[in-house]
C-alpha positions in Angstrom: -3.9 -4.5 -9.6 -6.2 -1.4 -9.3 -8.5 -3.0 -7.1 -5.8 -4.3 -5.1 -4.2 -0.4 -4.6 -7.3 0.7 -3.9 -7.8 -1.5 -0.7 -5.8 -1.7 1.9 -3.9 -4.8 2.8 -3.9 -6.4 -0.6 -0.9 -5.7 -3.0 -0.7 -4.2 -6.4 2.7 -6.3 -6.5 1.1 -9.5 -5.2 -1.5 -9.8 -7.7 0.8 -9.2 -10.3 3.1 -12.1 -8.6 -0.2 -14.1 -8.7 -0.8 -13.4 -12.7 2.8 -14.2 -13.3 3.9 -10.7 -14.8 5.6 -9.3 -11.5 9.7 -10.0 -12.9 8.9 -8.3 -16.1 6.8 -5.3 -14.5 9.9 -4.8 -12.2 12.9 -5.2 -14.8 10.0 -2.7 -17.4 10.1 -0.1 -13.9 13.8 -0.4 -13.0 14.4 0.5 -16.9 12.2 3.7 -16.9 13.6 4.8 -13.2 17.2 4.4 -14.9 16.2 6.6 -17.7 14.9 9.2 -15.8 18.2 9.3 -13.7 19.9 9.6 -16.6 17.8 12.6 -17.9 18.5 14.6 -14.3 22.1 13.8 -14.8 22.0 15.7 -18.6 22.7 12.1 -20.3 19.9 12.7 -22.9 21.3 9.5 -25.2 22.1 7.7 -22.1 18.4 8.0 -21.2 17.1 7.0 -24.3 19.4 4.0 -24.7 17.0 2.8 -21.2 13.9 4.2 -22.4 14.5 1.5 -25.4 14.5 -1.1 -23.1 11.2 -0.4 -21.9 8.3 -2.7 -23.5 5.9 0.0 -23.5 3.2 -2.8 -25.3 3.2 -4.5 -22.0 3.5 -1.9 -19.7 0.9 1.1 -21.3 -2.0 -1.6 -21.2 -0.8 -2.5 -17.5 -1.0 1.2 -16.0 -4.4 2.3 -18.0 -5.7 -0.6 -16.8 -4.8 0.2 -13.3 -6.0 3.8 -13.3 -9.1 3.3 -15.0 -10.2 0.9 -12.3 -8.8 3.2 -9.5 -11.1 6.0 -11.1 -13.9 3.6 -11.2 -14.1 2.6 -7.6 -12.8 5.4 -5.9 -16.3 6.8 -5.1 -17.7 3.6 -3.8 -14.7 3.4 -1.4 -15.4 7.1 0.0 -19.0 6.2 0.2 -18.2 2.7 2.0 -15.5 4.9 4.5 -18.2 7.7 5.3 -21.0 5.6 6.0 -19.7 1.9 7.3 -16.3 2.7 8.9 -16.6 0.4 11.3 -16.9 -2.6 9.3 -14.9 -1.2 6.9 -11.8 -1.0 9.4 -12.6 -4.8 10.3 -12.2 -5.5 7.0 -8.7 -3.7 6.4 -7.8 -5.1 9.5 -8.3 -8.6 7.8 -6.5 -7.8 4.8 -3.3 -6.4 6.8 -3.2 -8.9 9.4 -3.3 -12.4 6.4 -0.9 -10.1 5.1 1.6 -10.0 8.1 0.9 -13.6 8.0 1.8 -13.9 4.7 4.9 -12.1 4.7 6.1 -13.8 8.3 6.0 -17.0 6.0 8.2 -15.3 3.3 11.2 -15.0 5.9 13.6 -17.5 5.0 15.1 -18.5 8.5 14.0 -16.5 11.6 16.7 -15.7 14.2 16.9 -13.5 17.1 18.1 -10.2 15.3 15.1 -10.5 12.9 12.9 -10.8 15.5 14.3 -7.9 17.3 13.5 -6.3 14.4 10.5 -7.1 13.7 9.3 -6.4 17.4 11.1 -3.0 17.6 9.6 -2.0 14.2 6.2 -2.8 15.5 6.2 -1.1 19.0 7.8 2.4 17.8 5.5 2.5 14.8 2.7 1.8 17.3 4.1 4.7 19.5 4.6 7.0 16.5 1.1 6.1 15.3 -0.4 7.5 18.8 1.2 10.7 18.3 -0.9 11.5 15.0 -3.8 12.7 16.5 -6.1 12.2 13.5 -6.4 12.0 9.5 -5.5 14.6 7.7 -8.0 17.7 6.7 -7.9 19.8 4.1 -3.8 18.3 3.2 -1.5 19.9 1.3 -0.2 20.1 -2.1 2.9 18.7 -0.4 0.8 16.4 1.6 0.1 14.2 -1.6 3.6 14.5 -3.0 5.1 12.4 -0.1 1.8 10.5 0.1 2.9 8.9 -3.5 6.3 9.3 -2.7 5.7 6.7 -0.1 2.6 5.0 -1.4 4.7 3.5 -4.9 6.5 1.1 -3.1 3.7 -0.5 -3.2 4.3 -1.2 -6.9 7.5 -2.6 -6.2 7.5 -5.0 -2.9 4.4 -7.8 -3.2 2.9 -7.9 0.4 2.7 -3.8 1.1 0.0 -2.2 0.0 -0.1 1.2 -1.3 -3.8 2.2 0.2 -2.5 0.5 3.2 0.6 3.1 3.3 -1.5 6.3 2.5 -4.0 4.5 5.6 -1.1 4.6 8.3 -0.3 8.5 7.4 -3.5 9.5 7.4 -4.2 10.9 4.1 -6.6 7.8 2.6 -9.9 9.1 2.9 -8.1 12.4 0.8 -6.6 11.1 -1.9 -9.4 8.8 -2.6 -11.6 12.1 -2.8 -9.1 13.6 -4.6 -9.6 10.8 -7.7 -13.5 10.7 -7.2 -13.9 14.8 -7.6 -11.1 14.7 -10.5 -9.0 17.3 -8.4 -6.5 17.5 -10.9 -4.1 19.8 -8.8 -3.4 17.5 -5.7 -3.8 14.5 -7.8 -0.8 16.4 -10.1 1.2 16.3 -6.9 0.5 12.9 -6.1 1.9 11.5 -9.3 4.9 13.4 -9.5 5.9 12.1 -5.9 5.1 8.5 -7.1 7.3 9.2 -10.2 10.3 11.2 -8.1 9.4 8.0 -5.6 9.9 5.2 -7.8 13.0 6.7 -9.1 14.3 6.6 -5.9 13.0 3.4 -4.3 13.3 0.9 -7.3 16.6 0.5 -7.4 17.1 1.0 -3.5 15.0 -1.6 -2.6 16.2 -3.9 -4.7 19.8 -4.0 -3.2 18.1 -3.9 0.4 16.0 -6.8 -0.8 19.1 -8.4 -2.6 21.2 -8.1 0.6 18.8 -8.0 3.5 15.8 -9.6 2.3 15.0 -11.3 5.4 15.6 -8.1 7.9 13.7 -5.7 5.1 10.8 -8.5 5.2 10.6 -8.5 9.4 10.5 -5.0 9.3 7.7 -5.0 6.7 6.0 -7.3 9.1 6.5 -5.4 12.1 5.0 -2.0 10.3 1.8 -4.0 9.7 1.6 -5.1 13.4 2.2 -1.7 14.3 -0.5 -0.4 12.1 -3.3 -2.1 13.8 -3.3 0.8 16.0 -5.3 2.9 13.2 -6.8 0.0 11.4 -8.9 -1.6 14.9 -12.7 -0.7 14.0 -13.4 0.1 18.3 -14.0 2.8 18.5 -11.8 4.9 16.1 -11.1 3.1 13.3 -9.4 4.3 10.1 -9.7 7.9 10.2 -12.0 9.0 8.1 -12.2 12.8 6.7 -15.7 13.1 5.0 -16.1 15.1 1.4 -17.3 18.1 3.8 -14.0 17.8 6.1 -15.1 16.5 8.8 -13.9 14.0 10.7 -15.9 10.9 11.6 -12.8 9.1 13.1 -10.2 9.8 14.3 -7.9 6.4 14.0 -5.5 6.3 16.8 -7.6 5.1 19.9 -8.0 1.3 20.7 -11.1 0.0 23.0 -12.8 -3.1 23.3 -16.3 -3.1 20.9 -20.2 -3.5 22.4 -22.7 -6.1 21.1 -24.1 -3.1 18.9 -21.2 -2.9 16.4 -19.2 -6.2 17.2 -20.4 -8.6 14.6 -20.3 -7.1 11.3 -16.7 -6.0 11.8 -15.3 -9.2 12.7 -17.0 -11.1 9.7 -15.8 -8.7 6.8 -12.5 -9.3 8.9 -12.3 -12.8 8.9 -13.8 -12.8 5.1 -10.7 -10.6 4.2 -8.4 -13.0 6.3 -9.4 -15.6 4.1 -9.6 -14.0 0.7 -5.3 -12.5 1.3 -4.6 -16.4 1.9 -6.6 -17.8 -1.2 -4.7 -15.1 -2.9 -1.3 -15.8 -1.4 -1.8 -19.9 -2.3 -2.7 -18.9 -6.0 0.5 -17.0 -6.0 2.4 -20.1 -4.6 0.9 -22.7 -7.4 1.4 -20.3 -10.2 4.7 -20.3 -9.0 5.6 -23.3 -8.6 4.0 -24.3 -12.3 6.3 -21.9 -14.0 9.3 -23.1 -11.9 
């Protein structure tokens, strides 16, 4: 589930669908979220009748786990995104667009309205996309608050990846230098906005899931397609903000590639289509086994 987070396009929540422990990471989530509700609303034995709940055996070994192999390959991710960004992006490109595919397959029934959706989704986050300029340089405390405000959902809805998230808003390359120089400050901020985040998405998303799953799931959909506007590796790719803070893309313009840098892109791209679906069919037969 680390190396999943890590990468854009693959899922923390997918790969824990695929090992068969995504129900009771959820229900051990929604449990700590609802105790930490209950501690900002002063109900101290409220909160510790959820905390009890919690089956820290299983979820402790789950989260080190995760973090120590985030810490791991952090720096070979920067490395890769300073000095290969354009194969890089073809591979993220891969990853997202198996992952659209995925997810398009998840919708139970598709009717007009979801497709609205899904196409309206797509062409204003492809608009909105254009407006940021570039990645973000030298960001904020703030900056990685909301970045793991928004990046935790990742955690909670298999097919939406966290590094994917962070990818679209720009602040990647950052937080993934961040981990590699152990810069404990913004990396303080980024976990408190994944906490404050999780608090208030788990339970959200659940009911919108619960009630709209198939809208929720075209709109996912549509946010991928729209995403391709930072993630195409010709000629500006994903962004990038080196460990010096400068820019060696700037991820929001789209042109056709030369025979110089055409190849390599598409094959880590296709290789990454392939490896989401291998993933996603796993998922489906472990599934189906415990059904």
């Amino acid at each position: 589930m680390g190396t999943a987070d890590v990468v854009p396009g693959v899922s923390g929540g997918t790969i824990a669908l695929v090992l068969g422990i995504y129900e009771q990471l959820l229900e051990n989530i929604s449990n700590c979220s609802l105790s930490l509700g209950k501690i900002l609303k002063a109900d101290i034995s409220g909160s510790i009748k959820e905390l009890k709940k919690v089956n820290f055996l299983f979820l402790i070994p789950v989260i080190t786990g995760m973090f120590l192999t985030i810490i791991s390959i952090s720096g070979l991710m920067v490395e890769l995104l300073e000095e290969h960004p354009e194969p890089m992006s073809g591979l993220f490109f891969g990853l997202v667009a198996a992952s659209a595919l995925v997810t398009f397959s998840l919708v139970s029934a598709w009717s007009p309205q979801k497709i609205i959706s899904l196409l309206s989704t797509a062409i204003l986050f492809f608009v909105l996309l254009g407006l940021r300029s570039s990645a973000f340089e030298n960001p904020s405390s703030w900056i990685f608050f909301l970045s793991g405000f928004i990046a935790i959902c990742a955690w909670i809805l298999p097919g939406v990846s966290g590094a994917f998230l962070l990818l679209i808003m720009g602040n990647y390359a950052s937080v993934l230098n961040a981990i590699d120089n152990q810069d404990f400050g913004n990396l303080s901020m980024l976990s408190l906005g994944a906490i404050v985040g999780l608090a208030v998405f788990s339970t959200f998303l659940k009911f919108l899931l619960d009630k709209y799953r198939d809208i929720v799931l075209s709109c996912l959909i549509g946010l991928m397609l729209g995403s391709f506007r930072v993630l195409w590796p010709w000629p500006n790719g994903v962004g990038v903000i080196n460990k010096d803070g400068n820019e060696i893309l700037s991820g929001t313009g789209v042109d056709w590639p030369n025979s110089n840098n055409f190849l390599t892109p598409l094959l880590l791209g296709l290789l990454a289509f392939g490896i989401v679906l291998i993933i996603d069919s796993i998922s489906k037969k472990s599934t189906k086994s415990r059904s």
